[in-house]
FIPATOR-145919 format. One record per residue: residue number from 0; residue in three letters; x, z, y of N, C-alpha, C in turn. Coordinates in steps of 0.05 Angstrom, whole numbers, plus 5000, padded with zeros to 4 digits. Each point is the difference from the previous one (the first is absolute). Layout:
BEGIN
pt nr=NUM	rest=ALA	n.xx=X	n.zz=Z	n.yy=Y	ca.xx=X	ca.zz=Z	ca.yy=Y	c.xx=X	c.zz=Z	c.yy=Y
...
END
This chain:
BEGIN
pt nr=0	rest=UNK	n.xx=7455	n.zz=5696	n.yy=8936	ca.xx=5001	ca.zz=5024	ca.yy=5016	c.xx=4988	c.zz=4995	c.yy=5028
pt nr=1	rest=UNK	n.xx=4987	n.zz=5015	n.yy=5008	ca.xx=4980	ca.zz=4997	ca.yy=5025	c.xx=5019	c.zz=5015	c.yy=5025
pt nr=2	rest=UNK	n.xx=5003	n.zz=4992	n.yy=5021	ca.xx=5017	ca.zz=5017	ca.yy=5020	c.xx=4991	c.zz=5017	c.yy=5011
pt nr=3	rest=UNK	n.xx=4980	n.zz=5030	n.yy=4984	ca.xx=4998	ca.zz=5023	ca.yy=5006	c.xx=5015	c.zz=5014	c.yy=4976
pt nr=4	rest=UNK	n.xx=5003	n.zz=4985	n.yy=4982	ca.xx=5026	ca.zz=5013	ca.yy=4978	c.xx=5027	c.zz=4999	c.yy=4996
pt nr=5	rest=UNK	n.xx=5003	n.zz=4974	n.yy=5023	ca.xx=5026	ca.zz=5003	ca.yy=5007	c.xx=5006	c.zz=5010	c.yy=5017
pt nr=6	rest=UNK	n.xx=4987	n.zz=5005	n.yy=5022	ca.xx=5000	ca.zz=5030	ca.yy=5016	c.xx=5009	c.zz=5021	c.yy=4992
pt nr=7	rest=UNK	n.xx=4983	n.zz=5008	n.yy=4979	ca.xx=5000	ca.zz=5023	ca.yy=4984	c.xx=5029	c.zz=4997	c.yy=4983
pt nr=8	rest=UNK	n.xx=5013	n.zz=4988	n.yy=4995	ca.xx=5019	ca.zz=4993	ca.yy=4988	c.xx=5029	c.zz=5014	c.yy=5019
pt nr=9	rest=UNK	n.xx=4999	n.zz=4981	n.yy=5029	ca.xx=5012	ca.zz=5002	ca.yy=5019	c.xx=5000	c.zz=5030	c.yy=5000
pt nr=10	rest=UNK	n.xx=4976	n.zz=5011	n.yy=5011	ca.xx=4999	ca.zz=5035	ca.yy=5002	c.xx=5017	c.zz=5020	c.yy=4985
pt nr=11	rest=UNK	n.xx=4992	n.zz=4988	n.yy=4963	ca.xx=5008	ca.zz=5018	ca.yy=4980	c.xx=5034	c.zz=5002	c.yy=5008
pt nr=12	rest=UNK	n.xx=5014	n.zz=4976	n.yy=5007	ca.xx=5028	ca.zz=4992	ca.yy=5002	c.xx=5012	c.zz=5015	c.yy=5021
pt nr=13	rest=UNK	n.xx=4985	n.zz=5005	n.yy=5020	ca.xx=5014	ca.zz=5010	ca.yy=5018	c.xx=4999	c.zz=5029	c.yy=5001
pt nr=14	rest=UNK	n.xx=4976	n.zz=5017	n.yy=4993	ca.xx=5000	ca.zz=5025	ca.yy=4986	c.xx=5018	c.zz=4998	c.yy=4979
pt nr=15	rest=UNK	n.xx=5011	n.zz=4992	n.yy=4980	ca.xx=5023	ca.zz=5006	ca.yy=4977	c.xx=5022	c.zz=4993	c.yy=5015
pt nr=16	rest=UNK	n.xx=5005	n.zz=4978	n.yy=5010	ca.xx=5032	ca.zz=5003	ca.yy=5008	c.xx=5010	c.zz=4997	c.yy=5030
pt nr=17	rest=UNK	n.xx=4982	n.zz=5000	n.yy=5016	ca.xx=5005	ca.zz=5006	ca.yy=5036	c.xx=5003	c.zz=4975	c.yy=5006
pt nr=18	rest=UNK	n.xx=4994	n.zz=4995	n.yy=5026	ca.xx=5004	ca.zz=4970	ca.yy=5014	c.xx=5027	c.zz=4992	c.yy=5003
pt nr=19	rest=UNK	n.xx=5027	n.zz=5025	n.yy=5000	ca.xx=5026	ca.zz=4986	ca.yy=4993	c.xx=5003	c.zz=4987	c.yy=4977
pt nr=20	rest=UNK	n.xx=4983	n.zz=5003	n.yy=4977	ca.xx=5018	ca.zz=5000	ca.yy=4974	c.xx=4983	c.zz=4976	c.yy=4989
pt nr=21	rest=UNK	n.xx=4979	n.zz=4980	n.yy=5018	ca.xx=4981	ca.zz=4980	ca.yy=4988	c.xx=5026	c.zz=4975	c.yy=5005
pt nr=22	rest=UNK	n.xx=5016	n.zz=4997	n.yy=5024	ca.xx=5014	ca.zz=4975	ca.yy=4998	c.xx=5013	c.zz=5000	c.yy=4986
pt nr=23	rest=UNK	n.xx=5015	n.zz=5017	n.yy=4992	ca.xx=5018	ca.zz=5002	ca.yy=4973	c.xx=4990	c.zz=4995	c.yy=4976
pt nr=24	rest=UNK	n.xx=4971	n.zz=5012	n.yy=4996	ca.xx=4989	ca.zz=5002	ca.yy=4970	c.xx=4993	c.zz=4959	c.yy=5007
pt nr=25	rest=UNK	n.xx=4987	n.zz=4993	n.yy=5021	ca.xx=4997	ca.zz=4967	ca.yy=5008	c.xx=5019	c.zz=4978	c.yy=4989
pt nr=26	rest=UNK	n.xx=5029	n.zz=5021	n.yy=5015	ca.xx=5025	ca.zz=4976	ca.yy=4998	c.xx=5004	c.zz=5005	c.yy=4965
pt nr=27	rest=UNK	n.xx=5003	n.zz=5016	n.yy=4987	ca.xx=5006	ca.zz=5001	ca.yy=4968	c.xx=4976	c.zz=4983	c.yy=4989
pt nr=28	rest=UNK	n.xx=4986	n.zz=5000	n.yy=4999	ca.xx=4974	ca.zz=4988	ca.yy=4994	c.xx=5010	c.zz=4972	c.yy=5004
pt nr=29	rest=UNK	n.xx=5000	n.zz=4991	n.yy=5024	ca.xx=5010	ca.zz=4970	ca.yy=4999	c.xx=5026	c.zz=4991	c.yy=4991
pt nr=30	rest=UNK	n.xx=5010	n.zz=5016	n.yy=4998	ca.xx=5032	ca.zz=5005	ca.yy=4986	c.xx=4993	c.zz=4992	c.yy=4980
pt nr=31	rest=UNK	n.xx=4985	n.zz=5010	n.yy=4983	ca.xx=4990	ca.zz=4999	ca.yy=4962	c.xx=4995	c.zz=4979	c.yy=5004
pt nr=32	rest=UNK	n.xx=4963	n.zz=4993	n.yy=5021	ca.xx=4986	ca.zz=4971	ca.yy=4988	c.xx=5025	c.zz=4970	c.yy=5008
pt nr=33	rest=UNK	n.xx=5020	n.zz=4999	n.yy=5010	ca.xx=5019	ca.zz=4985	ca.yy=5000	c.xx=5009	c.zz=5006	c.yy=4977
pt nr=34	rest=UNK	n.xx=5014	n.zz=5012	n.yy=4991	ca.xx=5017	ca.zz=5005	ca.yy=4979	c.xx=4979	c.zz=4984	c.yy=4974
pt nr=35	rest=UNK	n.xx=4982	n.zz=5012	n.yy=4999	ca.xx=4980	ca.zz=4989	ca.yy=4982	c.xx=4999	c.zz=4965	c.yy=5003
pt nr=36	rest=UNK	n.xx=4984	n.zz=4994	n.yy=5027	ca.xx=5010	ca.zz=4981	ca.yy=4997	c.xx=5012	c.zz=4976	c.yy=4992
pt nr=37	rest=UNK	n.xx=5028	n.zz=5004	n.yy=5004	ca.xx=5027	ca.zz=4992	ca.yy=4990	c.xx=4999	c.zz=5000	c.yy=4975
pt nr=38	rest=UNK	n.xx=4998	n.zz=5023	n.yy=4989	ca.xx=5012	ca.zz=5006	ca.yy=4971	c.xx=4971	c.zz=4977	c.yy=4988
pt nr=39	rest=UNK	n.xx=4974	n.zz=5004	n.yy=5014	ca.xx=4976	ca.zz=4975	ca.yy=4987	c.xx=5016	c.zz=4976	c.yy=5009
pt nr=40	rest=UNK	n.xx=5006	n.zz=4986	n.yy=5013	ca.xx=5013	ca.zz=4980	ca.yy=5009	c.xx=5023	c.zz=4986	c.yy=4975
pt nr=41	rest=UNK	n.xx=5016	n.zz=5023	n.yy=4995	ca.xx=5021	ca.zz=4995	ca.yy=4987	c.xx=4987	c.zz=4998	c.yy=4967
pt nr=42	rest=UNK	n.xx=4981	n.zz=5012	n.yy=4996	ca.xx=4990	ca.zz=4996	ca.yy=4979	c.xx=4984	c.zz=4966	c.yy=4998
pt nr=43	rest=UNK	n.xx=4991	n.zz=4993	n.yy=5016	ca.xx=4988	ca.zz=4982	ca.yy=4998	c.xx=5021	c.zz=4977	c.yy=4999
pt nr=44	rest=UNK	n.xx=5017	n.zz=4997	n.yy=5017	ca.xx=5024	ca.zz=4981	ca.yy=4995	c.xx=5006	c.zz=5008	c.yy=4968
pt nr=45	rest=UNK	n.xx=5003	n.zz=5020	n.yy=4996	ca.xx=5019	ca.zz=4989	ca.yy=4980	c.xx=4977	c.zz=4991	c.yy=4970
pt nr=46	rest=UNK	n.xx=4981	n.zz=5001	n.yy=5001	ca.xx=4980	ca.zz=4988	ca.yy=4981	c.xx=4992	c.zz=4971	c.yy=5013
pt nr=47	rest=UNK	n.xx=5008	n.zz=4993	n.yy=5025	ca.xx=5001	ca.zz=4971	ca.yy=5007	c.xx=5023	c.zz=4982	c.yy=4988
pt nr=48	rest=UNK	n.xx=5021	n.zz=5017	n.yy=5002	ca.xx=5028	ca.zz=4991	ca.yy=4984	c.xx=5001	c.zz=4998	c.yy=4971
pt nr=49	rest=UNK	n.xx=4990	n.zz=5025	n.yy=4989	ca.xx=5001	ca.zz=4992	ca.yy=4981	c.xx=4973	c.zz=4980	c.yy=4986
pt nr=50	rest=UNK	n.xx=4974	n.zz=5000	n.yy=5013	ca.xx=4980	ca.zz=4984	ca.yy=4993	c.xx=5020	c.zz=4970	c.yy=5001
pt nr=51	rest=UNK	n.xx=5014	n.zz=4986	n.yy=5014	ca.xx=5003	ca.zz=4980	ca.yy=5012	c.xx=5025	c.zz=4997	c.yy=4970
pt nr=52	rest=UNK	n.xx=5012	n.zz=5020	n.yy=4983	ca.xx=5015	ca.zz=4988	ca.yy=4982	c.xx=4983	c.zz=5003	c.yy=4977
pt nr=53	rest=UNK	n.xx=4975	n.zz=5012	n.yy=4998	ca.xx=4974	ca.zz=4990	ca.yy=4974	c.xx=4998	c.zz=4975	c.yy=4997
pt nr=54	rest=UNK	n.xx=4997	n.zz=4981	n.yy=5029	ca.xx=4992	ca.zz=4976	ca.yy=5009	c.xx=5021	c.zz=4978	c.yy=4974
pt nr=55	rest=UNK	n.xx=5023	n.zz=5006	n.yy=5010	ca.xx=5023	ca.zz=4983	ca.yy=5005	c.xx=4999	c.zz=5005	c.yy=4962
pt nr=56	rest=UNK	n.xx=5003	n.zz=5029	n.yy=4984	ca.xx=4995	ca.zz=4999	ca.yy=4972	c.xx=4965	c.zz=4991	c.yy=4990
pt nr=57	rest=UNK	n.xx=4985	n.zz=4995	n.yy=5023	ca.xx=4981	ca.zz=4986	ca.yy=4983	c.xx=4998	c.zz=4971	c.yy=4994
pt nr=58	rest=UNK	n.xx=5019	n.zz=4981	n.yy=5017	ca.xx=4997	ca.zz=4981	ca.yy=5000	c.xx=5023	c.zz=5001	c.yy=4987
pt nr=59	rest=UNK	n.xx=5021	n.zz=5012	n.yy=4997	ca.xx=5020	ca.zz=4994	ca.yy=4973	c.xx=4984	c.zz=4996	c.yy=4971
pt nr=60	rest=UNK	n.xx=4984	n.zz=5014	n.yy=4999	ca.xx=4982	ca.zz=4997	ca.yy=4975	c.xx=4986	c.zz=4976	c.yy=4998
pt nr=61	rest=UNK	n.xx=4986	n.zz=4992	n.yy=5025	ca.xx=4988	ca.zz=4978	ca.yy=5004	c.xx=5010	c.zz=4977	c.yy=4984
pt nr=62	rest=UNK	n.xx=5025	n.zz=4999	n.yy=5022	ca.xx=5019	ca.zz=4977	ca.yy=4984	c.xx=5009	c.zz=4998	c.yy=4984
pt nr=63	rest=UNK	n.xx=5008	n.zz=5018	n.yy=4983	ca.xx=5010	ca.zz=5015	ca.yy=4973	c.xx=4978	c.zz=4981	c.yy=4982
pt nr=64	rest=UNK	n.xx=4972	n.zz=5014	n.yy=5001	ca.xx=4974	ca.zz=4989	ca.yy=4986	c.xx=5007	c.zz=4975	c.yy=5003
pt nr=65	rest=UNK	n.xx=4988	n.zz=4986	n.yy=5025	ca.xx=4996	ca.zz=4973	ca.yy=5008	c.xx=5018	c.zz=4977	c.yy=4980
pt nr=66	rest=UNK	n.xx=5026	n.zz=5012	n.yy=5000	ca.xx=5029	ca.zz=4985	ca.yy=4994	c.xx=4995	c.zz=4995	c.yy=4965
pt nr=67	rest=UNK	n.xx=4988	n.zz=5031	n.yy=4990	ca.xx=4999	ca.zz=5005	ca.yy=4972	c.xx=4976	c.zz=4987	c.yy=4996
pt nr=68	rest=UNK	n.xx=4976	n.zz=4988	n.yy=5010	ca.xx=4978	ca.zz=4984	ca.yy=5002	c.xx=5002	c.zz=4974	c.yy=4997
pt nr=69	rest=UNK	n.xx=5023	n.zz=4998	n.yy=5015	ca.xx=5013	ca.zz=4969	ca.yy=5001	c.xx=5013	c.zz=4989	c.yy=4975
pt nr=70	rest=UNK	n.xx=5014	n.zz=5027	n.yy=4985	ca.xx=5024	ca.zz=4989	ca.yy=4978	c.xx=4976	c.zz=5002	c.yy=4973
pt nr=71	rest=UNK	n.xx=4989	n.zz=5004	n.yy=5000	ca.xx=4980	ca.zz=5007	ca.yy=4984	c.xx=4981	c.zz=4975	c.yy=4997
pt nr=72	rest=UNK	n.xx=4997	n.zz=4985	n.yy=5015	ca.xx=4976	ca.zz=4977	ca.yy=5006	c.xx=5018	c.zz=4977	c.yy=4998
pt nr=73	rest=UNK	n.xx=5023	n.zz=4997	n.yy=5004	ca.xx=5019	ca.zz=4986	ca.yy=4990	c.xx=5013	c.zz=4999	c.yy=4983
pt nr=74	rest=UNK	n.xx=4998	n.zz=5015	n.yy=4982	ca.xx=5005	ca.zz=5007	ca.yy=4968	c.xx=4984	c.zz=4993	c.yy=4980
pt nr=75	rest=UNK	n.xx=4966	n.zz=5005	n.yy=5017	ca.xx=4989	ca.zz=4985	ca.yy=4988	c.xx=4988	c.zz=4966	c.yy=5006
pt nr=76	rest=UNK	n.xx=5003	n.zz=5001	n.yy=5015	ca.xx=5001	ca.zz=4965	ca.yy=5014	c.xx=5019	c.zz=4992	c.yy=4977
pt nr=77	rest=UNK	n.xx=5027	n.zz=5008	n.yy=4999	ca.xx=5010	ca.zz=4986	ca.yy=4984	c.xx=5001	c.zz=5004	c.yy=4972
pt nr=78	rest=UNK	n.xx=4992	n.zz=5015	n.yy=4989	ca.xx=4993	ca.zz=5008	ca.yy=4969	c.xx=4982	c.zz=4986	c.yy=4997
pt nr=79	rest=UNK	n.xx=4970	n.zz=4988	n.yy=5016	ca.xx=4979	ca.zz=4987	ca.yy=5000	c.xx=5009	c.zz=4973	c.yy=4998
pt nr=80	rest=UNK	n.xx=5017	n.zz=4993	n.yy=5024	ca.xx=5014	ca.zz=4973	ca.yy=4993	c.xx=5010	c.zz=4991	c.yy=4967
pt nr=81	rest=UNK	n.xx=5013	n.zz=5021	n.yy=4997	ca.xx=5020	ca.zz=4998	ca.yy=4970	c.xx=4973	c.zz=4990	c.yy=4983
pt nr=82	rest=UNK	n.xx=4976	n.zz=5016	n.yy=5001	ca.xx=4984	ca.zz=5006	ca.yy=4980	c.xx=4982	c.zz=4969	c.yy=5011
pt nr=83	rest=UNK	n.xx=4996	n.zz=4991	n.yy=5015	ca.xx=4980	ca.zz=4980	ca.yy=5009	c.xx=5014	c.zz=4981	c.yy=4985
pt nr=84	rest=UNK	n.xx=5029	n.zz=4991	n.yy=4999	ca.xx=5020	ca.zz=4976	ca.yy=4997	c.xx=5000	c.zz=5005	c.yy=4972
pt nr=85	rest=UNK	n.xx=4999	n.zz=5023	n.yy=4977	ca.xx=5003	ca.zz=4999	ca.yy=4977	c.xx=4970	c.zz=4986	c.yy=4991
pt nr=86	rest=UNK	n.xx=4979	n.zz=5009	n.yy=5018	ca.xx=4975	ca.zz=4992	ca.yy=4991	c.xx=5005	c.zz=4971	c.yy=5000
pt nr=87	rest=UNK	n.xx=5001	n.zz=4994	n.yy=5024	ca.xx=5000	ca.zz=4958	ca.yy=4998	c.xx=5013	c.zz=4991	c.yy=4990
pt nr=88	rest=UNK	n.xx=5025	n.zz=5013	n.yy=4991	ca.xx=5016	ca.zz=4984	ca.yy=4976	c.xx=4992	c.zz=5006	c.yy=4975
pt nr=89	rest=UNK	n.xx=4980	n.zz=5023	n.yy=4989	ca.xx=4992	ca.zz=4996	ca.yy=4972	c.xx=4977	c.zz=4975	c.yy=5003
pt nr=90	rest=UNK	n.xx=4986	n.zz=5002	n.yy=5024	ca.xx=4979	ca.zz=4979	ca.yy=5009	c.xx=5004	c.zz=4972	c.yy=4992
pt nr=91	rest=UNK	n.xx=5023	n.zz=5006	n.yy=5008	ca.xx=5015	ca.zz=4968	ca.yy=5003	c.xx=5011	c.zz=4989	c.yy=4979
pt nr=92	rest=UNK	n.xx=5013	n.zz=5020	n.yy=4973	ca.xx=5007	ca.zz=4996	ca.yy=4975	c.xx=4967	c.zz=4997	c.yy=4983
pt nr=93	rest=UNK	n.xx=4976	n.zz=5014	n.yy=5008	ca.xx=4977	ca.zz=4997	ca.yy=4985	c.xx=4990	c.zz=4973	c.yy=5001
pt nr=94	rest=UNK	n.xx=4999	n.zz=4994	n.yy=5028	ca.xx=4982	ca.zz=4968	ca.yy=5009	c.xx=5028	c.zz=4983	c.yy=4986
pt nr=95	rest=UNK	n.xx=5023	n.zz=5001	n.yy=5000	ca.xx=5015	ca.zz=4976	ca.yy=4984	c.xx=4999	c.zz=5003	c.yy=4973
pt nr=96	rest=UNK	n.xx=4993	n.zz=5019	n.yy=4984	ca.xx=4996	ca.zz=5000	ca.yy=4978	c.xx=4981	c.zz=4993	c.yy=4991
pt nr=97	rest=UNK	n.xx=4972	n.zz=5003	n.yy=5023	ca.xx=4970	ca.zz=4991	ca.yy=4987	c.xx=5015	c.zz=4974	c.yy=5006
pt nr=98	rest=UNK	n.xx=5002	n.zz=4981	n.yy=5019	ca.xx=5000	ca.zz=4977	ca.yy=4999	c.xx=5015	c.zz=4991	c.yy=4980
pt nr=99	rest=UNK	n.xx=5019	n.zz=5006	n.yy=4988	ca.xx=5016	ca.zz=4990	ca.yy=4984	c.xx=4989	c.zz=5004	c.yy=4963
pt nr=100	rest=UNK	n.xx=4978	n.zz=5021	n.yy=5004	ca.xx=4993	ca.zz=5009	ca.yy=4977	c.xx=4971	c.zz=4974	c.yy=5006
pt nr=101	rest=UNK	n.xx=4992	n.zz=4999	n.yy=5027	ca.xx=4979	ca.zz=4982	ca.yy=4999	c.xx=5012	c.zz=4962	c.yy=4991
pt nr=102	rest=UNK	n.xx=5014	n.zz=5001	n.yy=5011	ca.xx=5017	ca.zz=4972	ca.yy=5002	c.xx=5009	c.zz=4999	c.yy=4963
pt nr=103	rest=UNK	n.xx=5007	n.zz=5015	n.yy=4985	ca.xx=4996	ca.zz=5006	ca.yy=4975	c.xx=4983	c.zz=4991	c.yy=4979
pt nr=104	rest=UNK	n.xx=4975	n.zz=5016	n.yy=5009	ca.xx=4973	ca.zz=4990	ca.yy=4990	c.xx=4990	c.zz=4977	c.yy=5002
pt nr=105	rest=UNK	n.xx=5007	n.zz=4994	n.yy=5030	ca.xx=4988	ca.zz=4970	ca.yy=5005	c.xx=5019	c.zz=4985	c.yy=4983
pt nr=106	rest=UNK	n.xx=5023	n.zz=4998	n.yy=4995	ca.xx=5014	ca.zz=4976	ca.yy=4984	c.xx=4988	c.zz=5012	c.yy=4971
pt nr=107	rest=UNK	n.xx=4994	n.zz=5023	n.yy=4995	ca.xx=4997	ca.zz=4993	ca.yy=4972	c.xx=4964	c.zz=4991	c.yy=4989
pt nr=108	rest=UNK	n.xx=4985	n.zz=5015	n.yy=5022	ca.xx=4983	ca.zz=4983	ca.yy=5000	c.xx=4998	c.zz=4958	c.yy=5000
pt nr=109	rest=UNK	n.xx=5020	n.zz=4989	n.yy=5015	ca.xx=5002	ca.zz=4975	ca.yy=4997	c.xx=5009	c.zz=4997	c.yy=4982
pt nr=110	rest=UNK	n.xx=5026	n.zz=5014	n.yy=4997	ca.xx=5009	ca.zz=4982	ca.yy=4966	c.xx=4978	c.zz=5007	c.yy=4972
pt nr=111	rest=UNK	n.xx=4980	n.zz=5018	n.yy=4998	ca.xx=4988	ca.zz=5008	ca.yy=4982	c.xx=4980	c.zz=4976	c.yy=5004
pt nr=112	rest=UNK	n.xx=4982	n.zz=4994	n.yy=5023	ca.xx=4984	ca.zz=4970	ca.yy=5001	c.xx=5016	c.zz=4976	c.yy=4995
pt nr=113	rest=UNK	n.xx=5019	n.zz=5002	n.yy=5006	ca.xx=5017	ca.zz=4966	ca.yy=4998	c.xx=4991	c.zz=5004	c.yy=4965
pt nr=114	rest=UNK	n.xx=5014	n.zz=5022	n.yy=4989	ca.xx=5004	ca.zz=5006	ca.yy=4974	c.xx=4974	c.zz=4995	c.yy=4987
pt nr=115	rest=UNK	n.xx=4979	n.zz=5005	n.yy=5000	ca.xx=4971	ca.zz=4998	ca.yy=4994	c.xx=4997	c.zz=4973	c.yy=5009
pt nr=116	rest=UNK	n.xx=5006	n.zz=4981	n.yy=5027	ca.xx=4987	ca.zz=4973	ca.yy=4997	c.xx=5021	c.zz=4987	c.yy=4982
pt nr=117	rest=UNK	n.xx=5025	n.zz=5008	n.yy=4994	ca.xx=5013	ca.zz=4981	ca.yy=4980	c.xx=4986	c.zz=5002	c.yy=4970
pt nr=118	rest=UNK	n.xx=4984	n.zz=5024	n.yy=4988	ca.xx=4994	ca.zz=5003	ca.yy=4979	c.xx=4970	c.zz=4988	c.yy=5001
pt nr=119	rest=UNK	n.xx=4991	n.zz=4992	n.yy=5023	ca.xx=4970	ca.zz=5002	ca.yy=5003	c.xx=4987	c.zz=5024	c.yy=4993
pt nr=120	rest=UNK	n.xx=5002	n.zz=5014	n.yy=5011	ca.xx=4979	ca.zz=5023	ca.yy=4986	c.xx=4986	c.zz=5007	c.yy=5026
END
């Protein structure tokens, strides 16, 4: 607005309601934009208040997750364990059985040559 329209503004106001009746129509006017205001003010607090308990339930979740992240990875840590220790003990039953199936062979391999140089063949 350019200040030959608020001039014109001024003029229109005082032709409609007389130069008694502008402080009054002034003081209500600022009466409202206070009231307004306030009542914006009060709105804003209380979406600060309540923003500030989103916070407090988002990191309940956080930790909620985080905690259920944790029991989870340790469930399987140890299921993996279970499963790693069954592996090395069938490992460990296989290699004593080759050797023992090898240790086997080898004696009967020897007694089969002893057996052949006693016959000469």
């Amino acid at each position: 607005m350019g200040g030959g329209e608020i001039v014109l503004i001024i003029f229109v106001f005082l032709l409609l309601f007389g130069a008694k009746a502008i402080p009054d129509i002034a003081r209500t006017l600022g009466k409202a934009m206070r009231e307004f205001q306030k009542a914006t003010n009060e709105i804003k607090r209380e979406i600060n208040e309540s923003g500030g308990g989103i916070g407090d339930d988002l990191n309940d979740i956080r930790s909620t997750i985080r905690n259920a992240r944790n029991d989870i990875q340790d469930g399987v840590r140890k299921h993996t364990g279970d499963i790693t220790k069954g592996i090395e003990d069938i490992k460990s039953g296989v290699t004593k059985e080759t050797d023992n199936l090898s240790s086997t062979i080898t004696n009967a391999t020897t007694t089969n040559t002893d057996a052949k140089s006693d016959f000469n063949i």
